[in-house]
N, C-alpha and C positions, 0 to 999 in steps of 0.2 A: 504494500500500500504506500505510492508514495506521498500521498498526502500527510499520513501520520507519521512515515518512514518508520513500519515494522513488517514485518514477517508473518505469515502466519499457515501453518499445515495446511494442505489441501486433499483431496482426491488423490490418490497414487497414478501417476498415468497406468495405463492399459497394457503397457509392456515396457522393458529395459530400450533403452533407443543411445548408445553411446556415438558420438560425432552425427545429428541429424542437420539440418540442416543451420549454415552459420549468414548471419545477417552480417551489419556492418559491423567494426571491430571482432568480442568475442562472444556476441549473443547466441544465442543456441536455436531462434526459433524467429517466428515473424508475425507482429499483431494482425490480427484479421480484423475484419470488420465487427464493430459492436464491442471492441475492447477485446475479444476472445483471441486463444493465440494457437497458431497454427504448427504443429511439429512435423516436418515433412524429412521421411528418409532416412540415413543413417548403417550403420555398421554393426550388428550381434552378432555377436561370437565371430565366426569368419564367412560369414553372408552378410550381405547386403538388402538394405529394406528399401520395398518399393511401395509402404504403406504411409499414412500420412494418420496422423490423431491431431482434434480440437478440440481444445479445453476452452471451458467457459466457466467465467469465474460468477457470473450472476449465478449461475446452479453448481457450483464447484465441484463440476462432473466433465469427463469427457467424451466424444463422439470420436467413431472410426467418422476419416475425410476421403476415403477412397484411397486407389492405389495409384502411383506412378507409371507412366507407362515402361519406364526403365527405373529399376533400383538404380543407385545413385548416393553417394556421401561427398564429404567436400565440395557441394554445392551451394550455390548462392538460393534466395530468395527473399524477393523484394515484395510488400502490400505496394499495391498499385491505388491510386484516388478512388477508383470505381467498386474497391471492395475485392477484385481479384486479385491474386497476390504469383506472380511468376519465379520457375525456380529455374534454372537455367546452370550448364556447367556440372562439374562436380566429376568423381572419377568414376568407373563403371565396374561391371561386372568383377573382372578379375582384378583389381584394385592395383598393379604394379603398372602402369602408364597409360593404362584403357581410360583418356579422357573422352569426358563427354562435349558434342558442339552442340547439341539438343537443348530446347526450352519447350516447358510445359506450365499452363496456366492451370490454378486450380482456381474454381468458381462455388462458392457457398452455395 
Protein backbone atom coordinates (compact mmCIF):
# COMPACT_ATOMS: atom_id res chain seq x y z
CA UNK A 1 0.00 0.00 0.00
CA UNK A 2 1.65 2.95 -0.97
CA UNK A 3 -0.35 5.27 0.47
CA UNK A 4 0.26 4.13 4.06
CA UNK A 5 3.70 2.48 2.87
CA UNK A 6 3.15 -1.10 4.49
CA UNK A 7 2.84 -4.50 3.57
CA UNK A 8 0.49 -6.69 4.00
CA UNK A 9 -0.02 -10.82 3.07
CA UNK A 10 -2.09 -11.73 0.29
CA UNK A 11 -3.58 -14.68 -1.69
CA UNK A 12 -0.44 -17.19 -2.58
CA UNK A 13 -0.25 -16.89 -6.21
CA UNK A 14 -1.44 -20.19 -8.01
CA UNK A 15 1.96 -21.45 -8.74
CA UNK A 16 5.95 -20.82 -8.12
CA UNK A 17 6.77 -18.40 -11.27
CA UNK A 18 10.66 -17.70 -10.74
CA UNK A 19 12.01 -14.84 -13.49
CA UNK A 20 8.24 -14.02 -15.01
CA UNK A 21 8.10 -11.53 -16.77
CA UNK A 22 10.56 -8.15 -15.99
CA UNK A 23 9.17 -4.51 -16.51
CA UNK A 24 11.30 -1.56 -16.22
CA UNK A 25 14.22 -1.63 -13.93
CA UNK A 26 13.70 -4.82 -11.40
CA UNK A 27 9.93 -5.20 -11.23
CA UNK A 28 8.63 -8.70 -11.64
CA UNK A 29 5.24 -8.01 -13.23
CA UNK A 30 3.03 -5.29 -15.07
CA UNK A 31 -0.13 -3.31 -13.64
CA UNK A 32 -3.14 -4.07 -15.72
CA UNK A 33 -5.95 -2.38 -15.82
CA UNK A 34 -8.11 -1.49 -12.74
CA UNK A 35 -4.81 -1.57 -10.59
CA UNK A 36 -4.68 -5.42 -11.00
CA UNK A 37 -1.23 -6.97 -11.87
CA UNK A 38 -0.40 -9.01 -14.48
CA UNK A 39 2.30 -12.18 -14.06
CA UNK A 40 3.19 -13.37 -17.54
CA UNK A 41 5.70 -16.33 -18.08
CA UNK A 42 8.71 -17.22 -16.41
CA UNK A 43 11.13 -20.40 -15.67
CA UNK A 44 10.03 -23.64 -13.07
CA UNK A 45 12.36 -25.91 -12.41
CA UNK A 46 13.98 -26.37 -16.07
CA UNK A 47 10.65 -25.59 -18.22
CA UNK A 48 9.54 -22.71 -19.24
CA UNK A 49 5.82 -21.15 -18.60
CA UNK A 50 3.64 -20.19 -21.38
CA UNK A 51 0.94 -19.20 -18.65
CA UNK A 52 0.05 -15.91 -17.46
CA UNK A 53 -1.94 -15.31 -13.72
CA UNK A 54 -3.98 -11.87 -12.59
CA UNK A 55 -4.03 -10.90 -9.30
CA UNK A 56 -6.54 -8.53 -8.14
CA UNK A 57 -6.03 -6.84 -5.16
CA UNK A 58 -9.99 -5.48 -4.75
CA UNK A 59 -10.72 -9.52 -4.16
CA UNK A 60 -7.17 -10.60 -3.11
CA UNK A 61 -7.56 -13.51 -5.32
CA UNK A 62 -6.08 -14.55 -8.44
CA UNK A 63 -7.28 -15.58 -12.18
CA UNK A 64 -5.57 -18.00 -14.75
CA UNK A 65 -4.83 -14.92 -17.89
CA UNK A 66 -4.50 -17.57 -20.56
CA UNK A 67 -1.54 -18.92 -22.11
CA UNK A 68 1.32 -17.51 -24.30
CA UNK A 69 1.42 -18.57 -27.44
CA UNK A 70 5.24 -19.40 -26.88
CA UNK A 71 6.68 -19.99 -23.27
CA UNK A 72 9.16 -17.20 -22.88
CA UNK A 73 11.23 -15.64 -19.70
CA UNK A 74 13.53 -12.72 -19.99
CA UNK A 75 10.93 -10.85 -21.42
CA UNK A 76 9.71 -7.53 -21.51
CA UNK A 77 6.19 -6.38 -20.86
CA UNK A 78 4.63 -3.02 -21.18
CA UNK A 79 0.58 -1.94 -19.86
CA UNK A 80 -0.32 -0.14 -22.97
CA UNK A 81 -3.09 3.27 -22.38
CA UNK A 82 -5.88 1.04 -23.79
CA UNK A 83 -5.63 -1.53 -20.95
CA UNK A 84 -3.75 -4.07 -23.04
CA UNK A 85 -0.50 -4.80 -21.89
CA UNK A 86 2.36 -6.33 -24.74
CA UNK A 87 5.14 -8.72 -23.84
CA UNK A 88 7.57 -8.96 -26.42
CA UNK A 89 11.36 -10.52 -26.50
CA UNK A 90 12.51 -12.80 -23.90
CA UNK A 91 14.45 -16.17 -24.47
CA UNK A 92 12.69 -19.34 -25.67
CA UNK A 93 12.27 -22.65 -25.44
CA UNK A 94 15.66 -24.07 -24.87
CA UNK A 95 16.86 -21.09 -22.96
CA UNK A 96 20.87 -21.18 -24.08
CA UNK A 97 20.54 -18.40 -27.06
CA UNK A 98 16.86 -19.37 -28.46
CA UNK A 99 15.86 -15.51 -28.45
CA UNK A 100 12.60 -14.56 -29.18
CA UNK A 101 11.73 -11.45 -32.09
CA UNK A 102 7.97 -12.22 -31.22
CA UNK A 103 5.33 -10.00 -29.42
CA UNK A 104 2.03 -10.96 -28.10
CA UNK A 105 -0.61 -8.75 -26.68
CA UNK A 106 -2.74 -9.90 -23.85
CA UNK A 107 -6.23 -8.26 -23.62
CA UNK A 108 -8.48 -8.41 -20.21
Amino acid sequence: DPVQNIWTPTDPSPKPRPRPTITSGNERASLAAGGRVLVVGGELGNDLVAGADLYDPATNSWLSAGSLSAPRWLHTATALANGLVLVTGGAGPDKRGSYLASAEIWSP
